[in-house]
C-alpha positions as CSV (number, residue, x, y, z in Angstrom):
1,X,191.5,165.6,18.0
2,X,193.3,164.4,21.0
3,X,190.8,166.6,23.0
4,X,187.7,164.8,21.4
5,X,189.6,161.3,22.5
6,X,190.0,161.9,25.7
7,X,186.1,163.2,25.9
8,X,185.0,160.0,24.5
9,X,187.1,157.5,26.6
10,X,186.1,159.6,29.6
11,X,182.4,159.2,28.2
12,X,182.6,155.5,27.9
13,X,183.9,155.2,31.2
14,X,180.9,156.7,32.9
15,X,179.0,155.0,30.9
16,X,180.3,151.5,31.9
17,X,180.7,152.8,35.5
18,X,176.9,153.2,35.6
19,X,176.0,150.2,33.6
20,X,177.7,148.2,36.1
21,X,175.5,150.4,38.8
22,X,172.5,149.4,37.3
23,X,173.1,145.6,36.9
24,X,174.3,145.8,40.6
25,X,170.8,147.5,41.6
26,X,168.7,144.8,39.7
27,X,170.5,142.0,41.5
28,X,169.8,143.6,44.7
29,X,166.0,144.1,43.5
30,X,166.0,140.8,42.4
31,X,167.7,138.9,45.3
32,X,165.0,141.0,47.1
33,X,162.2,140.0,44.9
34,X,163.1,136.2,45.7
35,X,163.3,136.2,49.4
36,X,159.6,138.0,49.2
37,X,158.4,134.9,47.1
38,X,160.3,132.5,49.2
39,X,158.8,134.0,52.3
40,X,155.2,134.0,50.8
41,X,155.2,130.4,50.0
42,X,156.5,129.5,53.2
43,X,154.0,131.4,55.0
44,X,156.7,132.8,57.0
45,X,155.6,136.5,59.1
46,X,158.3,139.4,59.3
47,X,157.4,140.1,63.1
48,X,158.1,136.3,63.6
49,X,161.6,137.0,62.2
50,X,161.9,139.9,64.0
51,X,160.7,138.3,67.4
52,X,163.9,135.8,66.8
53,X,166.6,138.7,66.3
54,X,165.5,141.3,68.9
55,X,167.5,142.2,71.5
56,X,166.4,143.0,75.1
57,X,166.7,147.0,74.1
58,X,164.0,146.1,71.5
59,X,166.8,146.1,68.6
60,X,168.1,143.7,65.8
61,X,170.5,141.5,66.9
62,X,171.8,137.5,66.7
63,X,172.1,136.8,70.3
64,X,168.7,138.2,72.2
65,X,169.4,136.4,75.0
66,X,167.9,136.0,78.3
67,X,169.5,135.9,81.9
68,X,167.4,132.7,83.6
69,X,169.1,132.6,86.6
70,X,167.4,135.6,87.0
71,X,163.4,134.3,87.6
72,X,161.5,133.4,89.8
73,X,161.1,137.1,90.6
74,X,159.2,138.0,93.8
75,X,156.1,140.2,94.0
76,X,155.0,141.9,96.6
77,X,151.3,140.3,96.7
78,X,149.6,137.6,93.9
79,X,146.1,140.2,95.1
80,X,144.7,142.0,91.7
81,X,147.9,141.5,89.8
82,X,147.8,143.0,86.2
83,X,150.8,141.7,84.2
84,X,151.7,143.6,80.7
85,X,154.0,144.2,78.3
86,X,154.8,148.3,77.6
87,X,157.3,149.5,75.3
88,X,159.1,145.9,75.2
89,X,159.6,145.9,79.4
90,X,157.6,143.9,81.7
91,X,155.1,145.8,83.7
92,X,153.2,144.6,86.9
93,X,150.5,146.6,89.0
94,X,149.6,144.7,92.4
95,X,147.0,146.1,95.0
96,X,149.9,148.0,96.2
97,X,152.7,148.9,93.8
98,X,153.3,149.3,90.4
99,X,157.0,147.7,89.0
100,X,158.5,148.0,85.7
101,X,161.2,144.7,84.8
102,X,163.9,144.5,82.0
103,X,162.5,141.4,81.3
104,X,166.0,140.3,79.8
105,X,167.3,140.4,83.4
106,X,164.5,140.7,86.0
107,X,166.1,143.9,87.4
108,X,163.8,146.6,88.3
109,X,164.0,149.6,86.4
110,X,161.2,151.7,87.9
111,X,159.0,151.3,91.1
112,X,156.8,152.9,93.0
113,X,154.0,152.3,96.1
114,X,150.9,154.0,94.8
115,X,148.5,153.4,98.3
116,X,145.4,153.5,96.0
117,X,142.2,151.2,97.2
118,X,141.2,150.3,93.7
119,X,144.0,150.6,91.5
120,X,143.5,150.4,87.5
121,X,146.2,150.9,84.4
122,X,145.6,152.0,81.2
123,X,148.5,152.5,79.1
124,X,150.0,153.5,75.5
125,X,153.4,154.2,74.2
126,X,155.5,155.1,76.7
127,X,153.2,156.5,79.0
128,X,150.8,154.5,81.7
129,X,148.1,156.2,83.7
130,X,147.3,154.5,86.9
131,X,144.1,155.8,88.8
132,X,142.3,154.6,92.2
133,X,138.8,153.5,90.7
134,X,136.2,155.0,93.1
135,X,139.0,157.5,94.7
136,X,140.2,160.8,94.1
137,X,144.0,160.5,92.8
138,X,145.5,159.8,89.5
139,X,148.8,159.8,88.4
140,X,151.1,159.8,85.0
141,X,154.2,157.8,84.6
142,X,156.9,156.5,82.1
143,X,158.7,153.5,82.6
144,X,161.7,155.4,84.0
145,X,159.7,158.6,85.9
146,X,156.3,160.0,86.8
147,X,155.4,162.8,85.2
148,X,152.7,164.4,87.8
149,X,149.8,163.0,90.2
150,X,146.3,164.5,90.3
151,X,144.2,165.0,93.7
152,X,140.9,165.4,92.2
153,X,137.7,167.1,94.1
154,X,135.5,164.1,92.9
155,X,135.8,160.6,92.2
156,X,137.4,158.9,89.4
157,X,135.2,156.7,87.3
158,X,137.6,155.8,84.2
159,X,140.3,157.0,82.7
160,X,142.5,156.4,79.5
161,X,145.8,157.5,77.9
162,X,147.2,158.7,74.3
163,X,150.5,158.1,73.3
164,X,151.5,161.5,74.0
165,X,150.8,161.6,77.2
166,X,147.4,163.1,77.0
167,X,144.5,161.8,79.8
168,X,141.1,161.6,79.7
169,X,139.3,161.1,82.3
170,X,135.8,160.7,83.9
171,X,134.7,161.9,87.7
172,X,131.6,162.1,89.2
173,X,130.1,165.9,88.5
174,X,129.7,168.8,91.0
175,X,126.8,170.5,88.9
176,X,125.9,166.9,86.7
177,X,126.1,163.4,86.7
178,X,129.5,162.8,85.2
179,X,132.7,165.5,84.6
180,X,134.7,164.5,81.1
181,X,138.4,166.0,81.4
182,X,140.7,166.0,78.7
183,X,144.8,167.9,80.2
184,X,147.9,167.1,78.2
185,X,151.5,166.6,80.2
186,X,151.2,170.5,81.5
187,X,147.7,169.8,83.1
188,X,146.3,172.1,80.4
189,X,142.1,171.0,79.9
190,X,141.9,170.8,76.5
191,X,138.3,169.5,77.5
192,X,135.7,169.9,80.7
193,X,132.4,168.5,79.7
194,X,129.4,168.1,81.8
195,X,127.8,165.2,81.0
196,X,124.3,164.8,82.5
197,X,123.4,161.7,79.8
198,X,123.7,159.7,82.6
199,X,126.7,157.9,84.6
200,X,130.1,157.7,82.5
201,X,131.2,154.1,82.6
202,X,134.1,154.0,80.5
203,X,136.3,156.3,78.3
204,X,139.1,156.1,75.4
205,X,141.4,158.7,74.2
206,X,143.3,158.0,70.4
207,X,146.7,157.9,69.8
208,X,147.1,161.6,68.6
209,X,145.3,162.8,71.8
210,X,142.6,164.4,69.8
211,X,139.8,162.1,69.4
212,X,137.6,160.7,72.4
213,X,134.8,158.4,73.5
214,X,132.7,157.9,76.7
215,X,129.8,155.5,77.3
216,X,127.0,156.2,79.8
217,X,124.5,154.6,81.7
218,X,120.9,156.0,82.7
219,X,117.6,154.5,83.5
220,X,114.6,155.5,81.7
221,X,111.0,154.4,82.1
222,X,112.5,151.5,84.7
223,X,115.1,150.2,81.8
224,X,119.1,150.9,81.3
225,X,119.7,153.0,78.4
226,X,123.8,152.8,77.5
227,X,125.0,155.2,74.8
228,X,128.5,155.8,73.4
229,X,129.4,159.4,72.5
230,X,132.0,160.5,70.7
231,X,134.2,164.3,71.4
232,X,137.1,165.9,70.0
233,X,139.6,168.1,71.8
234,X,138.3,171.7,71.4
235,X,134.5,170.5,71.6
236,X,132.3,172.1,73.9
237,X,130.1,169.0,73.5
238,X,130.0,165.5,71.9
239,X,129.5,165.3,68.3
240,X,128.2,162.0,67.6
241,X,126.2,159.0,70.1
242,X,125.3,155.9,69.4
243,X,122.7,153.6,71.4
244,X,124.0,150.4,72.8
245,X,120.8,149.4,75.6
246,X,120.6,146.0,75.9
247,X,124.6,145.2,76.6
248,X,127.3,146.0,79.1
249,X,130.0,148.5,77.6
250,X,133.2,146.5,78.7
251,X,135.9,148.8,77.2
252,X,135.7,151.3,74.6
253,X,139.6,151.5,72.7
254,X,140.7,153.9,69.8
255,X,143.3,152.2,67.4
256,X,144.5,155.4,65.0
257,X,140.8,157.5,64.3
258,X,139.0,153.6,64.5
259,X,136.7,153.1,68.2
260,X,136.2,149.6,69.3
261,X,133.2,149.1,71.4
262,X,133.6,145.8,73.4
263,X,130.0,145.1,74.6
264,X,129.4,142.1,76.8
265,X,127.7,140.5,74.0
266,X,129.3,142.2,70.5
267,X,131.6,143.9,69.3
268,X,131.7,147.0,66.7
269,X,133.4,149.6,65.4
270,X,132.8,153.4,64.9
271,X,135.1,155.3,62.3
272,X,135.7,158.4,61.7
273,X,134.1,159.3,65.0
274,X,130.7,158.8,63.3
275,X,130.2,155.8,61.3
276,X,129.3,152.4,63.2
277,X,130.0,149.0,62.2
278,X,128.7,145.7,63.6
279,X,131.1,143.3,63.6
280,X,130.0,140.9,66.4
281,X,126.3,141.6,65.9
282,X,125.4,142.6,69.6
283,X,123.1,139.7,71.4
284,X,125.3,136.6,68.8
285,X,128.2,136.1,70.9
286,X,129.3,136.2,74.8
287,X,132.5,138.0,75.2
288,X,134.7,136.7,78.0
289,X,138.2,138.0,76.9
290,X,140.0,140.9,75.1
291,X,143.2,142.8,74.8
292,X,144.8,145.2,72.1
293,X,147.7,144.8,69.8
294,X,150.6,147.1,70.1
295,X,149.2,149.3,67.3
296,X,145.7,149.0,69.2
297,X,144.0,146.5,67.0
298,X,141.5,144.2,69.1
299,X,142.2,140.9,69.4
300,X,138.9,138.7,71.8
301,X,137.8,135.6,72.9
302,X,134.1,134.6,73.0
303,X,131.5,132.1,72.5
304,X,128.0,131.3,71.1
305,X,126.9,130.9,74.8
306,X,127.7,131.6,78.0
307,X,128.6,127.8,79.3
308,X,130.0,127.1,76.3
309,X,133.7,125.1,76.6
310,X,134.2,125.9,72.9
311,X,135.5,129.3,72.2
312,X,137.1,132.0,68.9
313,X,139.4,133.8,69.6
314,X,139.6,136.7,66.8
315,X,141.5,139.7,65.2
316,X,139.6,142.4,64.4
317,X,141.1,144.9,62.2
318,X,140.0,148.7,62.8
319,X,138.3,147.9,59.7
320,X,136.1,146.0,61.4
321,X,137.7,143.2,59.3
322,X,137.8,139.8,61.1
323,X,141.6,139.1,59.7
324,X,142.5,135.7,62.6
325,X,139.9,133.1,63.6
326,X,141.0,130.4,66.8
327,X,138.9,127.9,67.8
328,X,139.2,126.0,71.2
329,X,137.8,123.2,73.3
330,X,138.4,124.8,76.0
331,X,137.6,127.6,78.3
332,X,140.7,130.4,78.3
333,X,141.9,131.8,81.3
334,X,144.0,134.9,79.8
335,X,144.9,136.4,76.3
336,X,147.4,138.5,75.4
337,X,149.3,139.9,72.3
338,X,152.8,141.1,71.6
339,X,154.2,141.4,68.5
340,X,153.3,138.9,66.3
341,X,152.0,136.1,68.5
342,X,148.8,135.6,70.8
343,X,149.4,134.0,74.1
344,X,146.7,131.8,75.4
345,X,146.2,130.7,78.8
346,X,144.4,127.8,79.6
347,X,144.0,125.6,82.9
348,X,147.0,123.5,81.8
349,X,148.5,125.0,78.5
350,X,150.1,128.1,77.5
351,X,149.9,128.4,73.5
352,X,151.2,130.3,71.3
353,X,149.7,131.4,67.7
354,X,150.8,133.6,65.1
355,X,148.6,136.9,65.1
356,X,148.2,137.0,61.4
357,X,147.6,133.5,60.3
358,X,146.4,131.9,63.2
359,X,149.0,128.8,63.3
360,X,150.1,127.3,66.4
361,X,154.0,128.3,66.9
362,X,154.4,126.3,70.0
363,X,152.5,125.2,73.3
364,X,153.9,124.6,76.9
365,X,151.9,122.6,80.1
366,X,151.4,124.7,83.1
367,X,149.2,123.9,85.9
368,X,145.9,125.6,87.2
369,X,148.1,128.2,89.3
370,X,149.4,130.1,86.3
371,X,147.0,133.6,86.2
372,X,148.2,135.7,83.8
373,X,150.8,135.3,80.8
374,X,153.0,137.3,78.3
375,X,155.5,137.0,75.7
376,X,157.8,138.9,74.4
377,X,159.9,137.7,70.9
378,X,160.1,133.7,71.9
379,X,160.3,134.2,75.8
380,X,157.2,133.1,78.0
381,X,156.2,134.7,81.1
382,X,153.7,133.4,83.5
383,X,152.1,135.0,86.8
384,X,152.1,132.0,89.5
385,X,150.8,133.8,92.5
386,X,153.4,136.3,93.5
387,X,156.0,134.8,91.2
388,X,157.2,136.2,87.3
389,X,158.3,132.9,86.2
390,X,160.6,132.4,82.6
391,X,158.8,129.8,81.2
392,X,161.6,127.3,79.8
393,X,160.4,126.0,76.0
């Protein structure tokens, strides 16, 4: 009797010990619940929250803070600088040098004189490929090491990286008109095409390493004929192509399995390797800038003509969704994207809109000398010749 007592108070116990479990759980889901409505009605974006609590090692914190004193800092030439943001660090390429910057305290975490004549960056992830356009060497980094540097028998046309380190690359062919090479981080060729379509102008590689894209350029019967074709790793040959005469291929970019085609006059989208989708129907627009998300999503800038002082600037989805829609008065010197927020340059503002909804956040007066800008949480930097300037808000 005493035995079936003492089952039942313990029973009752438990039982009140996880009742008051569960009415703990559905406050939390309901205190949860709340802030999601509050934040809804407010119109208030998470990566705008985050950009306001993130410290300079790209975590949470209350007091991301930002050494002033620290800017201007000194480049070593304001010649064919290209200013971006990689992995949450500040990363420059000049005619002559490539430097990565904390950009919490302008001190130089990696640098390196790369003596190429025509130096171009493409980058993902942690990894950047830098390659002498219309030379013979390429080279892998990090923001902390290089990982190896390529002496190639032919020229480099283009070239691309995954986020795993895997390159793709163009030369000029031996035996053809173009080489497509594909090597992961041991120099392995997971591809070696031969392409004699015509002239490889540009190339993309996906974030996987896997999936790949080139365009070309021939002449047929007196006309330019571009085509985009599309090869995975472990194809002797390309698998889909796609015509695109009668517009300049300006990049070609993968974001997950999705392939942006920027044309000089549209823009579209091939999924699935395969499938193409006009978004910008080619010959409507006149694209004059572009850059990519952090998860690779386009964002551009174009008008209706080419004169034209009025301008959109959009998000594209991989979908091939048109999500944002910005229109200016005037023309736009320099886009970019980090985060949440678009940063555009114009010849005497710097504004800031939210990637998402296309608000204005904030805007800041600069003068005609600004080239290039970035942002990373709230923080502004501007390119003035060979300055890296914290722009105060």
């Amino acid at each position: 009797m005493a035995s079936n007592e003492r089952k039942n108070a313990r029973k009752e116990k438990l039982e009140k010990k996880n009742k008051k479990k569960r009415t703990i759980l559905w406050i939390f889901i309901i205190i949860i619940i709340a802030v999601l409505l509050i934040l809804k009605v407010c119109e208030i974006d998470f990566k705008d929250i985050k950009n306001n609590f993130v410290n300079k090692n790209g975590k949470f914190s209350f007091s991301a803070t930002v050494d002033k004193n620290a800017y201007p800092y000194t480049l070593d030439t304001a010649r064919d600088v290209s200013f971006n943001v990689i992995n949450d660090k500040l990363n420059i390429l000049t005619d002559t040098s490539v430097t990565v910057l904390n950009p919490a305290n302008g001190k130089e975490l990696y640098t390196f004189d790369h003596g190429y004549a025509e130096p171009v960056m493409a980058h993902s992830g942690s990894y950047f490929c830098v390659f002498d356009q219309g030379g013979t060497r390429l080279r892998l980094d990090t923001n902390s090491e290089n990982k190896y540097e390529n002496n190639l028998k032919q020229t480099v046309l283009d070239a691309d990286v995954a986020k795993n380190g895997t390159v793709l690359y163009a030369t000029k062919g031996s035996k053809s008109k173009s080489q497509l090479i594909l090597q992961n981080t041991s120099l392995k060729k997971l591809i070696t095409y031969n392409c004699d379509d015509g002239y490889i102008i540009s190339v993309a590689v996906d974030s996987s390493g896997k999936h790949c894209a080139f365009a070309t350029v021939n002449s047929k019967d007196a006309k330019l004929v571009t085509k985009v074709f599309t090869i995975n790793s472990g194809d002797t040959g390309p698998i889909h192509q796609f015509d695109y005469s009668g517009t300049d291929i300006l990049d070609l970019h993968y974001s997950n399995s999705d392939l942006y085609v920027v044309g000089s006059n549209g823009v579209s989208v091939i999924s699935s390797q395969k499938k193409k989708k006009d978004v910008l129907k080619q010959g409507s627009v006149f694209v004059s800038k572009y850059c990519y998300t952090n998860s690779g999503e386009l964002v551009v800038d174009y008008s209706k003509y080419s004169s034209s002082t009025e301008n959109t600037v959009s998000y594209i989805a991989s979908s091939g969704k048109v999500k944002t829609n910005i229109s200016l008065k005037q023309p736009i010197k320099s886009i970019s994207v980090s985060s949440n927020r678009i940063a555009v340059l114009t010849d005497n503002k710097i504004t800031a809109f939210s990637l998402t909804k296309g608000d204005k956040k904030f805007s800041l007066d600069c003068d005609e000398s600004v080239s290039n800008v970035v942002t990373i949480g709230n923080n502004v930097y501007e390119q003035r010749g060979q300055l890296i300037e914290l722009k105060e808000q």
